[in-house]
C-alpha positions as CSV (number, residue, x, y, z in Angstrom):
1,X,-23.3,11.7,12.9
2,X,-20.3,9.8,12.1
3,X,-20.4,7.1,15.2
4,X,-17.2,4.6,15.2
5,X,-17.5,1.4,16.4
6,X,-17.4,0.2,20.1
7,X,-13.7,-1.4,19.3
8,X,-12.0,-3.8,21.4
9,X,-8.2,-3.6,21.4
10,X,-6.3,-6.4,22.0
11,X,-2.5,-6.4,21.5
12,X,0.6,-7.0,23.0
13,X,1.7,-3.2,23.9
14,X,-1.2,-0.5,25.0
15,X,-1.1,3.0,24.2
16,X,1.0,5.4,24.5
17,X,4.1,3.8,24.4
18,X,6.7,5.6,22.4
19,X,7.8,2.4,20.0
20,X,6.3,1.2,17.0
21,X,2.9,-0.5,18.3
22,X,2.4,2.6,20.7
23,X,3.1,5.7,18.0
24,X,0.9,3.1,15.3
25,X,-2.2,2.5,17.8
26,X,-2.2,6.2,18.5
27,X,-2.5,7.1,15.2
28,X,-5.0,4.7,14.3
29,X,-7.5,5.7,16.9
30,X,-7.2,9.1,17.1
31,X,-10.7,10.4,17.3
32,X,-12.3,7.7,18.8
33,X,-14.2,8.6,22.3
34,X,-13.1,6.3,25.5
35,X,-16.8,4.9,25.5
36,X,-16.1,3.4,22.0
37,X,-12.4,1.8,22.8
38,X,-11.3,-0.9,25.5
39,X,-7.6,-2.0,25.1
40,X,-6.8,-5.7,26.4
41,X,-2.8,-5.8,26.5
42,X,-0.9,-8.9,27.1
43,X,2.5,-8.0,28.1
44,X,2.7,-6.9,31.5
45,X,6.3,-5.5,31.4
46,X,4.6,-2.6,28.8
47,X,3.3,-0.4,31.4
48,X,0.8,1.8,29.8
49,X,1.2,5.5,29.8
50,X,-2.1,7.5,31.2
51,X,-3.1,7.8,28.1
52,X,-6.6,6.1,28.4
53,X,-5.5,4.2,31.4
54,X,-8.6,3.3,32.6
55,X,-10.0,2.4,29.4
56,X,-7.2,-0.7,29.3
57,X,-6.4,-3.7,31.4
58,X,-3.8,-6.6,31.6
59,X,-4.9,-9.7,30.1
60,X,-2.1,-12.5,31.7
61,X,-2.4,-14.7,28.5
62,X,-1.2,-17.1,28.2
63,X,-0.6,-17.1,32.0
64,X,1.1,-19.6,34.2
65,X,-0.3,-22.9,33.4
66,X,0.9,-24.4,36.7
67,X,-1.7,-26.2,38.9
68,X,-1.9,-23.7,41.5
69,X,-3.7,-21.2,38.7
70,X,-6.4,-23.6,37.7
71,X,-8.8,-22.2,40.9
72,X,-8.4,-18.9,40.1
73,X,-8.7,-19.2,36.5
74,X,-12.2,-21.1,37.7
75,X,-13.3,-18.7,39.8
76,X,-12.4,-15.5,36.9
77,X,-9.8,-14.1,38.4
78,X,-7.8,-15.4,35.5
79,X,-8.3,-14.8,32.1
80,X,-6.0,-17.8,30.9
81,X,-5.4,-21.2,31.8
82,X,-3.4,-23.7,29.3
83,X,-5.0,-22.1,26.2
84,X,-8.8,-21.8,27.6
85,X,-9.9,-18.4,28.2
86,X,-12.2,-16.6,31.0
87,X,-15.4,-15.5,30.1
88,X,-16.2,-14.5,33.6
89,X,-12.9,-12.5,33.8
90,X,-13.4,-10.8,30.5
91,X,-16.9,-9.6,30.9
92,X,-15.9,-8.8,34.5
93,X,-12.8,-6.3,32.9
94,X,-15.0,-5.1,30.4
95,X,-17.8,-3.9,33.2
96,X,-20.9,-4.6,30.8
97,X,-19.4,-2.6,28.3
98,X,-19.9,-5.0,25.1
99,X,-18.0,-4.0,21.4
100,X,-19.0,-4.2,18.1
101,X,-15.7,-5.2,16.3
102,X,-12.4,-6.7,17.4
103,X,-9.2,-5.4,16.3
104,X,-5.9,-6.8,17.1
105,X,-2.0,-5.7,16.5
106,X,-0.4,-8.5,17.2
107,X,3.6,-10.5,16.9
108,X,2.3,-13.8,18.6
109,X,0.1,-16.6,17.9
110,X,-0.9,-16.3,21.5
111,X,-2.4,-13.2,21.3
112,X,-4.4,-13.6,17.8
113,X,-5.8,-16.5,19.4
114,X,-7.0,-14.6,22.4
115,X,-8.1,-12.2,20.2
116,X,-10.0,-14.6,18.0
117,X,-12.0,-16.0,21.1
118,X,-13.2,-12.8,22.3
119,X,-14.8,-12.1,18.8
120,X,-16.5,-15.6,18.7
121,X,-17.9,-15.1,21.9
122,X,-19.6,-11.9,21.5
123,X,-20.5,-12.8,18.2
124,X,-18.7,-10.1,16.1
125,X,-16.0,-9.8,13.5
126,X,-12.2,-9.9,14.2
127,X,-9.6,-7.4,12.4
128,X,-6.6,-9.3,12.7
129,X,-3.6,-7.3,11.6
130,X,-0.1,-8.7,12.1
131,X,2.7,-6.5,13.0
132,X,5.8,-8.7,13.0
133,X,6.0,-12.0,12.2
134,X,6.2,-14.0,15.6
135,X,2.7,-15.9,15.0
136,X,4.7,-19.3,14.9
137,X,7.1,-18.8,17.4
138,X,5.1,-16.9,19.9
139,X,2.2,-19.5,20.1
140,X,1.7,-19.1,23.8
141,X,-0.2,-21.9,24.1
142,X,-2.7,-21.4,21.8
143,X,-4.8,-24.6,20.9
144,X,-5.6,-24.1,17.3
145,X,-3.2,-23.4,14.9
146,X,-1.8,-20.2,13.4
147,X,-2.8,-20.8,9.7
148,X,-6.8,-21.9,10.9
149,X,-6.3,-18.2,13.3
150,X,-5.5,-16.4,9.9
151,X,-7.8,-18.0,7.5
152,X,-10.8,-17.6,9.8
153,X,-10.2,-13.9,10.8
154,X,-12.8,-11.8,9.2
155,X,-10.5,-9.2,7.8
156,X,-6.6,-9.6,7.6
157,X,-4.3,-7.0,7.4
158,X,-0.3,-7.2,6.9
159,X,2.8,-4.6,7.5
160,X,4.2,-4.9,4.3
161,X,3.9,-5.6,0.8
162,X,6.3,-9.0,1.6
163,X,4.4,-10.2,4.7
164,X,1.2,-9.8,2.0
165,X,3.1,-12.2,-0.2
166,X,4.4,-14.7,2.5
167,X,1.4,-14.9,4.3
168,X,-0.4,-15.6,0.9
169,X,2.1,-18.4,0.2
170,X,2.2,-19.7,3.8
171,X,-1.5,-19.5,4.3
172,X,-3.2,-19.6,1.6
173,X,-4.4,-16.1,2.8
174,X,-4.9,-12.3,1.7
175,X,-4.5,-9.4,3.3
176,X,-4.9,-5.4,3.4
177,X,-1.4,-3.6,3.6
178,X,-1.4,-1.4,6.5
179,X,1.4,0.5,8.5
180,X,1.2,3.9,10.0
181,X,2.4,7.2,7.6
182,X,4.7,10.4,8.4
183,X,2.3,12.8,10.5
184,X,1.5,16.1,8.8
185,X,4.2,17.9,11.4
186,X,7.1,16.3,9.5
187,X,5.9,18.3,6.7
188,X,6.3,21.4,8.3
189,X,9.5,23.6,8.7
190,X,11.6,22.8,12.3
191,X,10.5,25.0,14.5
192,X,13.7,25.9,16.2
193,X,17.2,25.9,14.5
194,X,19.6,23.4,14.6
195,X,22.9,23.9,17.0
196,X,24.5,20.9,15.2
197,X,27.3,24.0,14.0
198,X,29.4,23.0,11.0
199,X,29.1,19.0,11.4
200,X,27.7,16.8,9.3
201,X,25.0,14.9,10.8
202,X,24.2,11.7,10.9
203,X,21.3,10.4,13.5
204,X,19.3,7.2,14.0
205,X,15.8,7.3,16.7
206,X,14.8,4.4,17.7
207,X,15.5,1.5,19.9
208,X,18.3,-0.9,19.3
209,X,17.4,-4.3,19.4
210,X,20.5,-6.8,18.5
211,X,18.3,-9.3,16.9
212,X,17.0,-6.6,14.7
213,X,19.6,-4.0,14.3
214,X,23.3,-4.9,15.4
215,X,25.9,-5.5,12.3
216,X,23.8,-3.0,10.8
217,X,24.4,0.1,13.3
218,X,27.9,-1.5,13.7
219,X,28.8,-0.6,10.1
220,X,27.5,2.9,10.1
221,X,29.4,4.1,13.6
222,X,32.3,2.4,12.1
223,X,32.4,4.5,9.5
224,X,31.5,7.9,10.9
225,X,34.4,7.3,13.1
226,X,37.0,6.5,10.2
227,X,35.7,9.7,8.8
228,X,35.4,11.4,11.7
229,X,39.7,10.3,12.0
230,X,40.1,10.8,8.0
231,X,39.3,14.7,9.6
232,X,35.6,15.1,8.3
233,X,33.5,16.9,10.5
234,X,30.8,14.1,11.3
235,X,29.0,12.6,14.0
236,X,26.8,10.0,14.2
237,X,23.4,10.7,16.9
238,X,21.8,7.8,18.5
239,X,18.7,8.7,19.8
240,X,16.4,6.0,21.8
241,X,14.7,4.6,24.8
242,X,16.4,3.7,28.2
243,X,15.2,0.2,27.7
244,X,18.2,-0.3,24.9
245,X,20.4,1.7,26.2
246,X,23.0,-0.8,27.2
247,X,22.8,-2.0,23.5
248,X,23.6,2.1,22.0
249,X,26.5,2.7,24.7
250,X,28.3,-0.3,23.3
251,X,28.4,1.8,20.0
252,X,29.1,5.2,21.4
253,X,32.6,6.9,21.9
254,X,31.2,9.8,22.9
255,X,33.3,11.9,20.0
256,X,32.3,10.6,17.0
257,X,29.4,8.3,17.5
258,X,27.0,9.6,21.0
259,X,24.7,8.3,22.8
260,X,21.9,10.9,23.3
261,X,19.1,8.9,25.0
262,X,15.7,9.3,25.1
263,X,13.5,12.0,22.9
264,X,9.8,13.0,22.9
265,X,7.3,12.4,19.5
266,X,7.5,16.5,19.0
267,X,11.6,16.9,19.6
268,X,12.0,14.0,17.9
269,X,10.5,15.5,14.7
270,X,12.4,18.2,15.1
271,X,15.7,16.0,15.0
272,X,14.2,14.1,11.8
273,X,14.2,17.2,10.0
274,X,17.3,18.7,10.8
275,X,19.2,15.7,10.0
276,X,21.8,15.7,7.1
277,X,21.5,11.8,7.0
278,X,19.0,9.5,8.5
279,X,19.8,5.7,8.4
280,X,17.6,2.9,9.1
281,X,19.7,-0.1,10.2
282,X,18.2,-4.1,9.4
283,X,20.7,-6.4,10.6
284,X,22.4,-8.7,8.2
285,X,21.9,-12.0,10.5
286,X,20.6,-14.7,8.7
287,X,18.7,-15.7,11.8
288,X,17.4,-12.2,12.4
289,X,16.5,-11.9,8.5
290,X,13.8,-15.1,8.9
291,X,12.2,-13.3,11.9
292,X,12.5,-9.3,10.9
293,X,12.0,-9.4,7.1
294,X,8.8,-8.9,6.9
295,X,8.6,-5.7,9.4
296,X,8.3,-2.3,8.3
297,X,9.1,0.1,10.6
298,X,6.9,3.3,11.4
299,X,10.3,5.3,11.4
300,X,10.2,4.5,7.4
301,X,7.8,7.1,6.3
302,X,8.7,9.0,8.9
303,X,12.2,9.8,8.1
304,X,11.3,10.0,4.3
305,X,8.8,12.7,4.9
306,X,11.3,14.9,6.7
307,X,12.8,15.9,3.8
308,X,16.5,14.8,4.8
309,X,18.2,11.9,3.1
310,X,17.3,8.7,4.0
311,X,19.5,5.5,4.0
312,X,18.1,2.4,4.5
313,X,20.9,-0.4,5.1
314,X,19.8,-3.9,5.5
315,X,19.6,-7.5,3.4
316,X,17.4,-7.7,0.1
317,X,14.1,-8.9,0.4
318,X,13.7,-7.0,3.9
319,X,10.5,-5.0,3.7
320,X,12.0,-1.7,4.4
321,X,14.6,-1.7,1.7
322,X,12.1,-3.1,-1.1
323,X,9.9,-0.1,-0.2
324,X,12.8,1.9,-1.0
325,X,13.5,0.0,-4.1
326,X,9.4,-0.8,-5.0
327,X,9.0,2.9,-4.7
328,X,11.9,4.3,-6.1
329,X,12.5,6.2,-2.8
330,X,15.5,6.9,-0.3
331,X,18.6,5.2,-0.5
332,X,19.5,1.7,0.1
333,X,22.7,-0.5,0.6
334,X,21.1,-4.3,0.2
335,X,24.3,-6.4,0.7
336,X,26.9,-5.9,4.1
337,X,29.7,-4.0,3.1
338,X,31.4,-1.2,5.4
339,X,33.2,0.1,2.6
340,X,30.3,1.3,0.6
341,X,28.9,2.6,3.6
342,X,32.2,4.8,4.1
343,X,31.9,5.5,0.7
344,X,28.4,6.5,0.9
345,X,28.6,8.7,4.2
346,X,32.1,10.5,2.1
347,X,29.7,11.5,-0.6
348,X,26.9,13.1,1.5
349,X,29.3,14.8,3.3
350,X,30.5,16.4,0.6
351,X,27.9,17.1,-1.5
352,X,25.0,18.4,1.2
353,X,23.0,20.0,-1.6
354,X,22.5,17.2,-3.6
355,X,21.8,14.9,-0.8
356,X,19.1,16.8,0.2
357,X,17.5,18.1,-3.2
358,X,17.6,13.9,-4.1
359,X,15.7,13.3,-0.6
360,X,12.7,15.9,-1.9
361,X,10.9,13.1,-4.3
362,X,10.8,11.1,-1.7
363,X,8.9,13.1,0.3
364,X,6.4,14.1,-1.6
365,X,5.6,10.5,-2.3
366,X,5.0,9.9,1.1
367,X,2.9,13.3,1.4
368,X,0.4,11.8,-1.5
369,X,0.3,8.3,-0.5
370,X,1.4,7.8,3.2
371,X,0.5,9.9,5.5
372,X,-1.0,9.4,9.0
373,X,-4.2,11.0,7.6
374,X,-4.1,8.2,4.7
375,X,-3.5,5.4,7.1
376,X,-5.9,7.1,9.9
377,X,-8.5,7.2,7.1
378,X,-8.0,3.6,5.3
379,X,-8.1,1.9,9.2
380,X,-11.4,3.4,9.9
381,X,-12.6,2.2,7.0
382,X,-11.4,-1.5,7.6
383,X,-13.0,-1.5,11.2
384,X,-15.9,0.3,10.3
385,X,-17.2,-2.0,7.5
386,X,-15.9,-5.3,9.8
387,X,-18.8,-3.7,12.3
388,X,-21.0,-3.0,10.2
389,X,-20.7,-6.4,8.3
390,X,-21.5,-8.0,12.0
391,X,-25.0,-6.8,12.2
C-alpha cells in the first residue's frame, strides 16, 4: 500500500480558503487521510473553512511579545514568545500525534522559522516552499536569519522560475519549481451555457489587492469603458471575494465595468471557460514590482487551460508574464500603456475566432505539463522522499 507521510502543515492560511494558498494546499493534499495531516496556521484573521477543521489549530507566532505573555508562554499555553517557541504547547495541539516530514507554504520569515523549529525538534526533515517573497520583511521575530532558514531547510521549493533564480543569487540556494496546475474540469466543456448575449466579455476572478493589482486593473476598465462609449458591445466582469470588495467597487460603473462579487471553485470554472478575454492584472508600481515579482499566481494555468484568451498585463521580469513569454503562451502587454490595451481589447472584439483558435496552444501546453495531477504528483514525490530520507 501506498502510505503518505504523517505531514505537518505549517503556513500562514489553512485549508479551504478560496485564495491562492487555500485552492494550492487543497490540491496538494488531496488524498491524504486526516490521521496523516495536522495544519498549524499562523494568521488568525484566515478562519479556516470545515474542511479538516479539527485536524488544524492556531499557532499565535510570533505572538505578543509584551511582559504579560511571558507566564503563559511558560506554562504552554503559548506557542511564541519573542522568537522562542513552545514545546509544551505544540505537543499539547498535536495530542501525541507525532509527523514524519514538515512541509511549509510560507510569505514570512516568521513562519519558516517556526516551521524550521518544529522539524529540529522532532528530528525530521523540513519542505520549505516559499510562496511570495515576504521572508525579509515578514521576519516576525524570528532569531536566525532568513538566508541560514533557507540554506538549512532539507528541501526547497520556489513559485516560479524567477524566485528559483533570485533565491539562488540572494542565497546561495536551489530550489524545486512548484505552483499548482489547471484542474482536469477546466478541460472539460461548460456545463451550462453562457447568458452573456451578444457582448464581448471580458472577466477577471480573483481578489484585488492595490499593492498587487491596482494601475493594472485600472487600465483595462479604462479601456472597456472607452469602448464600451466608442459603441462596442463590451463589458468587463470582476469577480472576487468580499474581503476586496471595497477595492473592485472603486472600479465598477455598473455599465461597462461590474462588480459581481463572490463565486465558488465549480461556477468559477464555468466563468473561466466562457470568457472571451481573461486578464491577469500585475501592477506597474515600482514598489509593488520588488515585493510581487516573483509570485505566480494559481489563476495562471488556470485561465490558460480554459481555452479562452488570456492576457497577462504587468512589468517585465514579473513571473507571470515571463511564463507567458518563457513558454510562448497567452498574451502579454510588459510595459504600462492604456493605449495598447485599448488597442488590444479593439482587436479581440473584433476578431473572436482568432482570439480563441490562438488561445488553443496554450492550452494544451498546460494539459501536458501543468496540470493539478502534474503538480499533485511531483509534491508527493518531494514530501515523500523528504520522509523517507528522515529515517
Amino acid at each position: 500500500m501506498d502510505t503518505l507521510p504523517r505531514t505537518l502543515v505549517v503556513s500562514e492560511a489553512p485549508f479551504g480558503l478560496n485564495n491562492g494558498f487555500g485552492v494550492t494546499l487543497g490540491t496538494f493534499f488531496s488524498g491524504w487521510t486526516d490521521d496523516r495531516l495536522f495544519m498549524l496556521y499562523t494568521r488568525e484573521e484566515t478562519i479556516p473553512s470545515t474542511q479538516r477543521r479539527e485536524r488544524s489549530a492556531f499557532a499565535d507566532v510570533p505572538g505578543h511579545g509584551g511582559r504579560r505573555s511571558l507566564l503563559p508562554f511558560l506554562l504552554g499555553k503559548r506557542p511564541a514568545w519573542r522568537g522562542h517557541y513552545s514545546a509544551r504547547w505544540l505537543h499539547r495541539t498535536l495530542r501525541g500525534w507525532r509527523p514524519d516530514v514538515v512541509y511549509t507554504m510560507v510569505f514570512s520569515g516568521g513562519t519558516l522559522a517556526y516551521a524550521s523549529w518544529i522539524a529540529r525538534h522532532y528530528g525530521v526533515r523540513l519542505v520549505a516552499h516559499v510562496a511570495d517573497d515576504g521572508l525579509e520583511t515578514e521576519t516576525g521575530g524570528a532569531r536566525t536569519s532568513v538566508a541560514e532558514l533557507m540554506m538549512t531547510a532539507d528541501v526547497r521549493v520556489s513559485i516560479s522560475e524567477e524566485m528559483r533564480q533570485e533565491y539562488a543569487a540572494r542565497y546561495g540556494v536551489d530550489s524545486h519549481v512548484l505552483h499548482n496546475g489547471a484542474s482536469e474540469e477546466l478541460f472539460a466543456p461548460a456545463a451550462v451555457p453562457d447568458a452573456r448575449g451578444d457582448d464581448f466579455v471580458i472577466r477577471y476572478l480573483g481578489s484585488i489587492v492595490p499593492g498587487q493589482h491596482f494601475g493594472a486593473i485600472e487600465d483595462v476598465a479604462a479601456a472597456v469603458r472607452s469602448l464600451a462609449a466608442a459603441g462596442l458591445k463590451v463589458r468587463f466582469e470582476i469577480w472576487g471575494g468580499s474581503w476586496t470588495r471595497q477595492h473592485a467597487e472603486t472600479l465598477a460603473d455598473g455599465r461597462a465595468v461590474v462588480y459581481c462579487g463572490g463565486i465558488g471553485q465549480a461556477e468559477g470554472f464555468t466563468l473561466l471557460k466562457t470568457a472571451d478575454l481573461l486578464v491577469i492584472p500585475v501592477s506597474f508600481d515600482a514598489a509593488s514590482f520588488a515585493k510581487n515579482r516573483l509570485s505566480l499566481p494559481t489563476k495562471l494555468a488556470e485561465c490558460l487551460a480554459s481555452g479562452a484568451p488570456t492576457l497577462v498585463y504587468g512589468p517585465a521580469g514579473a513571473a507571470p508574464v515571463e511564463f507567458c513569454r518563457r513558454h510562448r503562451v497567452g498574451s502579454f502587454i510588459d510595459r504600462r500603456s492604456p493605449d495598447r490595451v485599448t488597442a488590444f481589447i479593439h482587436e479581440m472584439v473584433t476578431n473572436r475566432a482568432a482570439g480563441r483558435a490562438a488561445a488553443k496552444p496554450g492550452r494544451e501546453f498546460v494539459r501536458q505539463h501543468y496540470t493539478a495531477a502534474h503538480a499533485r504528483d511531483t509534491f508527493r514525490t518531494l514530501v515523500r522522499d523528504a520522509a523517507v530520507a528522515a529515517r
